[in-house]
C-alpha positions in Angstrom: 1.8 38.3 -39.0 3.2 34.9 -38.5 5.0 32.7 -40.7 3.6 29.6 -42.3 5.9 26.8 -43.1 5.7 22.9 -44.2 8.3 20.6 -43.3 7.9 17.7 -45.8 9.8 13.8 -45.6 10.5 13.3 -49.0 12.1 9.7 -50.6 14.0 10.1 -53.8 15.5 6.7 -55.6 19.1 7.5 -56.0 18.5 7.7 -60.1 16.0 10.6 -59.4 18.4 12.8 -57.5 20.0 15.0 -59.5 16.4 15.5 -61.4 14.8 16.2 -57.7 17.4 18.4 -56.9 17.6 20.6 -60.4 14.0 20.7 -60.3 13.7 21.7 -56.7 16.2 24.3 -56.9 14.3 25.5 -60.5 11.2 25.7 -58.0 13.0 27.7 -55.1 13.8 30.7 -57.6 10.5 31.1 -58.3 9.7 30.9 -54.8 12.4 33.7 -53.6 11.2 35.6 -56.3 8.0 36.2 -54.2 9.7 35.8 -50.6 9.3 32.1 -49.6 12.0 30.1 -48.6 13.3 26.6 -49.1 15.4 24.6 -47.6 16.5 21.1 -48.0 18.1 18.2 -45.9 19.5 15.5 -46.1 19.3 12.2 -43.4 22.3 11.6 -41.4 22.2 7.9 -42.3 19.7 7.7 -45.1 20.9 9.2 -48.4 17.5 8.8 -50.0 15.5 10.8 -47.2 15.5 14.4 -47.2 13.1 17.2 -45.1 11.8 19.9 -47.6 10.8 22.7 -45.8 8.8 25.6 -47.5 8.4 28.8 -45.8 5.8 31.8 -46.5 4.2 34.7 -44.9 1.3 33.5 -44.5 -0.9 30.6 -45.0 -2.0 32.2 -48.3 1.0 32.6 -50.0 2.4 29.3 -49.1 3.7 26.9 -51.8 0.9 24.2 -50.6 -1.8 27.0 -51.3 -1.2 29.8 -53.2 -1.6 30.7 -57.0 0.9 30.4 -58.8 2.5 30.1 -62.5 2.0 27.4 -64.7 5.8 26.9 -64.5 5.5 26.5 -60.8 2.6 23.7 -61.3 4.6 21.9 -63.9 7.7 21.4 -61.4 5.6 20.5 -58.5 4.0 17.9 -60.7 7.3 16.5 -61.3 8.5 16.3 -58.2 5.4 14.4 -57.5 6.4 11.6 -60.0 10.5 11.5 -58.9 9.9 11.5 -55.3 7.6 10.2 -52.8 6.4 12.3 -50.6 4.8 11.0 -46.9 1.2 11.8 -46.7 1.8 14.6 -44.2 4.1 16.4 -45.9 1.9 19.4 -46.6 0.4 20.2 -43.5 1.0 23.7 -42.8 2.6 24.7 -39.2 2.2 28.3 -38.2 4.6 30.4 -36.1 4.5 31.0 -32.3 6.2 34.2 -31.6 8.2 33.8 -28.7 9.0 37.3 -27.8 6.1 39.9 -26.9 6.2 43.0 -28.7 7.4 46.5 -26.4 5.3 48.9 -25.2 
């Protein structure tokens, strides 16, 4: 089955980053817990502008869709207030397999 996966442009005020970054790392243990991925990065030339990407199984179990605990619904709500997100940023992208299975 292929992999799901957001890739998120997120703005955070320099006096929200070390909140945005605690609570996203808080976020990605529960996420690793139940085999998403998360990855963040920074812009070259633009401190405040990072890509988020979130990674699941499927499109299900993805961060942007799946039930999850109220913990997990309380940090997303936070990063919601410390950092703006653009208004694509949870579009979901599906995987293109680019080998072919053997016979």
């Amino acid at each position: 089955m292929p992999k799901v996966l957001t890739a998120s442009r997120v703005r955070v005020a320099a006096a929200n980053e070390a909140e945005y970054l605690a609570t996203l790392r808080e976020l990605t243990q529960f996420a690793e817990a139940r085999g998403q991925r998360i990855w963040l990065f920074r812009h070259a030339t633009d401190a405040q502008l990072f890509l988020e990407f979130s990674e699941s199984r499927s499109e299900m179990s993805h961060r942007a869709q799946a039930s999850r605990l109220p913990e997990e619904i309380k940090l997303e709500k936070k990063l919601q207030t410390i950092a703006t997100y653009a208004p694509d940023a949870w579009e979901l992208w599906t995987e293109v397999p680019l080998t072919t299975a053997e016979s």
